[in-house]
C-alpha positions in Angstrom: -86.6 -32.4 -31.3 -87.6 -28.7 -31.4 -85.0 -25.9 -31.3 -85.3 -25.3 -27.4 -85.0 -28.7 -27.2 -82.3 -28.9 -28.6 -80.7 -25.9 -26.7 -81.5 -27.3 -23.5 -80.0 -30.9 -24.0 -76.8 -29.3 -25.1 -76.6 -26.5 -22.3 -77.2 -29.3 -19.6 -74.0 -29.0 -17.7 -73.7 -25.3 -18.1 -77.6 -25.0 -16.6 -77.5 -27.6 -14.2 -74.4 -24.6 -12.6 -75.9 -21.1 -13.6 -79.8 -22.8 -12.4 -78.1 -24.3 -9.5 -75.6 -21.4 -8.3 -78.5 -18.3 -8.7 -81.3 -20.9 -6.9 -79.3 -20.7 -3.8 -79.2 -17.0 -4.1 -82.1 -15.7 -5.3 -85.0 -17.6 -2.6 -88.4 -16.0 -3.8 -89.4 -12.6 -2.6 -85.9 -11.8 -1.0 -85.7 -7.8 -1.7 -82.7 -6.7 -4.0 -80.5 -4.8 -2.0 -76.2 -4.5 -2.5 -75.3 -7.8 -0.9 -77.5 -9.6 -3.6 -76.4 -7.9 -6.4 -72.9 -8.7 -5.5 -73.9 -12.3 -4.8 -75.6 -12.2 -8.4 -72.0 -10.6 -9.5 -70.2 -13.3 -8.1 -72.1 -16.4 -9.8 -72.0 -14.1 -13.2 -68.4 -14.6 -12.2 -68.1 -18.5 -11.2 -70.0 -18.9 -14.2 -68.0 -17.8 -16.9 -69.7 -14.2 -18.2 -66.3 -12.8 -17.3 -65.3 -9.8 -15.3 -66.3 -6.9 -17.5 -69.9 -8.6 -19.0 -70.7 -9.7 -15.2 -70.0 -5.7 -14.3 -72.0 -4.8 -17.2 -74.8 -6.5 -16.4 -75.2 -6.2 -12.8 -74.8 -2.4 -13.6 -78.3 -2.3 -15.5 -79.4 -4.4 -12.5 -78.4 -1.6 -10.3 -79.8 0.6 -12.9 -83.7 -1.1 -13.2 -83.4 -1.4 -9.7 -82.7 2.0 -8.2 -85.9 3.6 -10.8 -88.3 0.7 -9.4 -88.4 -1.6 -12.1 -87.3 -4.6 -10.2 -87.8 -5.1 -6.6 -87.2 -8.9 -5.3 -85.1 -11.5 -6.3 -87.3 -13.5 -8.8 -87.2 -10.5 -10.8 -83.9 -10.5 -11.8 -83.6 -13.6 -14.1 -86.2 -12.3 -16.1 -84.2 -8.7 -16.5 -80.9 -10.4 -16.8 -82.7 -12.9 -19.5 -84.3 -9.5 -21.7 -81.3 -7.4 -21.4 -78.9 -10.4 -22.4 -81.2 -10.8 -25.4 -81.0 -7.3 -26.9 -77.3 -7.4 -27.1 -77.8 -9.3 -30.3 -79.7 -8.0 -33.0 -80.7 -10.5 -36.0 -78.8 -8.6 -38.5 -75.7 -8.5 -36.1 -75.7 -12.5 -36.6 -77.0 -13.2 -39.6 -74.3 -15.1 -42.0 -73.0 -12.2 -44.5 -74.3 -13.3 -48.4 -72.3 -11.6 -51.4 -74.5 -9.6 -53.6 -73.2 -11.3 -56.3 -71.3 -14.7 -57.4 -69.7 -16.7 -54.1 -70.0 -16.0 -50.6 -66.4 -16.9 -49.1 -65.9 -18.1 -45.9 -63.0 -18.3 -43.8 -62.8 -20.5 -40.9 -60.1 -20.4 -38.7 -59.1 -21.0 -34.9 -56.6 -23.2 -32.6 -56.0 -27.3 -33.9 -58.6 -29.2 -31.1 -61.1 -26.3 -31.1 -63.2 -28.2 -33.3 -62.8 -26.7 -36.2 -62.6 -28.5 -39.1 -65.4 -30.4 -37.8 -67.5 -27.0 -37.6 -66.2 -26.6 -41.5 -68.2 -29.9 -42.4 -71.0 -29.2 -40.0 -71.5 -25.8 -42.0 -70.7 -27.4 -45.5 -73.6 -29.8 -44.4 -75.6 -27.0 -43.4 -75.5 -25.3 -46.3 -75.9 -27.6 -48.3 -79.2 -28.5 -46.5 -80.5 -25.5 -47.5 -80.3 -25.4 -50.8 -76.7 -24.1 -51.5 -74.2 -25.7 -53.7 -70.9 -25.8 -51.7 -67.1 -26.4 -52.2 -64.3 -26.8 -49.6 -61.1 -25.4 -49.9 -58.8 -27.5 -48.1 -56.0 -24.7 -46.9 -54.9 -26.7 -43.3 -51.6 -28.0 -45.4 -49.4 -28.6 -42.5 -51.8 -30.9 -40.5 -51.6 -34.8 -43.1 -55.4 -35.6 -41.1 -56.9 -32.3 -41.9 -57.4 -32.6 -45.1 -57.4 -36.6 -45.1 -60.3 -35.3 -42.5 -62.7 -32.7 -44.5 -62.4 -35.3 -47.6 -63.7 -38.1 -45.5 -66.5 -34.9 -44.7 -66.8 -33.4 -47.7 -67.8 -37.1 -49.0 -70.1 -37.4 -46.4 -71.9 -34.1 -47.2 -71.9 -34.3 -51.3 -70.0 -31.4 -51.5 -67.0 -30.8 -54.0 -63.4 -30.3 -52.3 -60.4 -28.5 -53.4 -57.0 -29.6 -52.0 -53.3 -30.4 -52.2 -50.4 -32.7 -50.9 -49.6 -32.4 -47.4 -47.5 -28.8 -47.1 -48.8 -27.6 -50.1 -48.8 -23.5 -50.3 -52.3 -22.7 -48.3 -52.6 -19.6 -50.5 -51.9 -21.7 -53.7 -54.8 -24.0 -52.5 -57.0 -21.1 -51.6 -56.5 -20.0 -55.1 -57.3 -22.7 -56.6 -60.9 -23.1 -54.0 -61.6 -19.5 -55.7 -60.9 -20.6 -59.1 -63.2 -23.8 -58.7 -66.1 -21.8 -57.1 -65.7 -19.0 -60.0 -65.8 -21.7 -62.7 -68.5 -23.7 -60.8 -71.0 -21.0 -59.9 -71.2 -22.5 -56.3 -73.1 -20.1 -53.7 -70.5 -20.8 -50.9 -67.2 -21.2 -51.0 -65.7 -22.5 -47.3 -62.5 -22.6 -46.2 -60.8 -24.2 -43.9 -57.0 -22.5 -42.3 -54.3 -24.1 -40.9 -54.5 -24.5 -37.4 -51.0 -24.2 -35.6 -47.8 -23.9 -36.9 -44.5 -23.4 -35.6 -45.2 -19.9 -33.7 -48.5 -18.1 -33.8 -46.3 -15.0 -36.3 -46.4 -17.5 -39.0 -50.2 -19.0 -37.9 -51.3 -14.9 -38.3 -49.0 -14.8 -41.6 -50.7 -17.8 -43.7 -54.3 -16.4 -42.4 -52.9 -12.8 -43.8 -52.2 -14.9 -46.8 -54.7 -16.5 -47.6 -57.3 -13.3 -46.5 -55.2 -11.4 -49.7 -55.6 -14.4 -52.6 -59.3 -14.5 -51.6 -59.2 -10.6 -51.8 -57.9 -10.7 -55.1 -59.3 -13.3 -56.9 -63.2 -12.8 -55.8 -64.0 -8.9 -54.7 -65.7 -8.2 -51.5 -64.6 -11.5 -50.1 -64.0 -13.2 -47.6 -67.6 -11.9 -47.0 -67.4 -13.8 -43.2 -63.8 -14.7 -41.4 -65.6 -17.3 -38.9 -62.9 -18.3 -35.6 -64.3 -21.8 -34.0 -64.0 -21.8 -30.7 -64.2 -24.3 -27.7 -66.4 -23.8 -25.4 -65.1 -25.9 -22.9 -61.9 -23.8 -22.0 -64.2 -20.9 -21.0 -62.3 -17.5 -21.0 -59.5 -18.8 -22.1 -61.5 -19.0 -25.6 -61.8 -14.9 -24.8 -58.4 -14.7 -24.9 -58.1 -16.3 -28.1 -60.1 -14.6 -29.9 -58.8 -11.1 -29.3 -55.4 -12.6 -30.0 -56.8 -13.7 -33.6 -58.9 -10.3 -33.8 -55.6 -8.3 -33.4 -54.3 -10.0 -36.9 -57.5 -11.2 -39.0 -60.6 -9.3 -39.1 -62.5 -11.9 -37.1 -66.8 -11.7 -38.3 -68.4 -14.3 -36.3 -67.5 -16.6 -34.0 -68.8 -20.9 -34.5 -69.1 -22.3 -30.7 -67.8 -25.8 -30.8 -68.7 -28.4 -28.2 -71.2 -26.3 -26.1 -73.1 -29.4 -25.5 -69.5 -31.2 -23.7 -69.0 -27.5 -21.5 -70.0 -26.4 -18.4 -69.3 -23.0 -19.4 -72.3 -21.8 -21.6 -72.0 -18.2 -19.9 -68.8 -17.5 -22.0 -71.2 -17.0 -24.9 -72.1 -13.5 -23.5 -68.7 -12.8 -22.4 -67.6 -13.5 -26.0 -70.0 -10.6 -27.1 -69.4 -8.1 -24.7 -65.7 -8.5 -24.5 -64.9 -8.5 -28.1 -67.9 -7.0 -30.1 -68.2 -10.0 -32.0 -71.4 -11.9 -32.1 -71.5 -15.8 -31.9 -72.9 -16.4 -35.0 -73.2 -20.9 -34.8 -73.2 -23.6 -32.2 -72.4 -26.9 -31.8 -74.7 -28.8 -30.3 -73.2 -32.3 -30.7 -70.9 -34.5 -31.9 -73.1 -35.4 -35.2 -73.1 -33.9 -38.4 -76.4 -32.3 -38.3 -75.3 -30.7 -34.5 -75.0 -26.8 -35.5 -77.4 -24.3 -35.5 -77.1 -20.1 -35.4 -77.4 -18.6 -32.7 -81.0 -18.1 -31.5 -79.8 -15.5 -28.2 -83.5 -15.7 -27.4 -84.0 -19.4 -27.3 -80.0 -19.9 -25.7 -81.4 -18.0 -22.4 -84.7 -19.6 -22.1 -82.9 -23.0 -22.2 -79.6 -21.3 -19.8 -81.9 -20.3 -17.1 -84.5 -23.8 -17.6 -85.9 -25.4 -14.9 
């Protein structure tokens, strides 16, 4: 199954809304006027771009519009589908690669986001590619995390680093740096706890963990990757600017995009927070993550 493909099957629920909701508003050859563009507004709305990226967007509507670019409504998916695009240059969401030694990085986000099963996806992905891999196993406080990305990490053929069950996360991200030093891997990965008892300490152990890497390997972490779900739409907005406010979030990995209905928070993540969705996932399998191809996730959004 090709890319597109790919794309498509996994965006089914989000399309079947976004193709269904702009169908009924956009009948061929209706002439853009106000009314339409604040019909188009509120189905950017119902369909989870979010308040400022749906303003945004039917502001360069307006825009192309009122200088005669567009005139009737089948014109306007195609502009909405090339301006979307642009907002992500290749080099904007391209994985970051150390000049030298290890690339580190750290993966964090919520406990049911997905995200220790985006760790493995990545580890796999890697791998696939030619990388040598190891896993440093920092969720401490959660016994089937680490029980979990073992169980993965066997799976993948990639070399794990990890302690007991609430082991220090920043001795055990030592320890991942040590390993990946001594080893000459090309990617170390590591996974963060997920929830503890408030979200002070959660931001605390990330802090932590951000300073051993710091120290023990220069330049790094090189990528701080936050998984989120797409299935909780803009709530996964507001989680992400709570984690950007403490941890100098990169890149975010899009978990379960294949199980939401929500597919239009993608550009609301990168027009509310400057931060580029850099992975999906696509599935529940271990080969289900790609990066982000912005041209080939509208194509398939706006699919017949």
């Amino acid at each position: 199954m090709g890319l597109f493909d790919r794309f498509k099957k996994a965006l089914t629920k989000t399309r079947d809304r976004v193709v269904r909701s702009f169908t009924s508003i956009l009948p061929f050859g209706r002439k853009i006027d106000e009314a339409l563009l604040e019909d188009v507004y509120d189905t950017m709305i119902q369909d989870d771009f979010g308040p400022a990226t749906a303003e945004k967007l039917i502001q360069a509507v307006r825009d192309a519009w009122k200088k005669g670019e567009i005139a009737e409504s089948q014109d306007i998916i195609a502009y909405l589908k090339k301006h979307i695009v642009a907002r992500w240059p290749e080099d904007f969401r391209t994985l970051a690669q150390a000049p030298s030694g290890p690339t580190v990085i750290l993966v964090a986000g919520i406990n049911g986001s997905g995200k220790t099963t985006s760790v493995a996806k990545l580890a796999n992905f890697l791998k696939k590619q030619g990388k040598s891999v190891i896993l440093g196993a920092c969720d401490t406080f959660r016994a089937a995390a680490v029980l979990q990305l073992t169980q993965w990490a066997d799976r993948c053929g990639v070399d794990i680093i990890k302690h007991g069950q609430d082991a220090d996360p920043g001795a055990v991200a030592y320890d991942a740096c040590e390993a990946a030093l001594a080893r000459k891997a090309d990617v170390l990965l590591i996974d963060t706890a997920g929830r503890l008892h408030t979200q002070d300490n959660l931001m605390r152990e990330l802090s932590k963990i951000q300073k051993v890497v710091e120290k023990k390997i220069p330049g790094a972490p090189h990528e701080v990757l936050l998984v989120l779900d797409a299935t909780i739409g803009q709530n996964a907005v507001n989680q992400a600017r709570s984690f950007s406010e403490h941890v100098r979030v990169t890149g975010i990995i899009l978990a379960k995009l294949d199980g939401s209905a929500k597919g239009g928070i993608v550009v609301g993540i990168r027009d509310q927070l400057n931060v580029p969705v850099k992975l999906v996932g696509l599935g529940e399998q271990i080969d289900d993550i790609e990066p982000f191809d912005p041209e080939t996730f509208v194509e398939a959004l706006f699919a017949e």
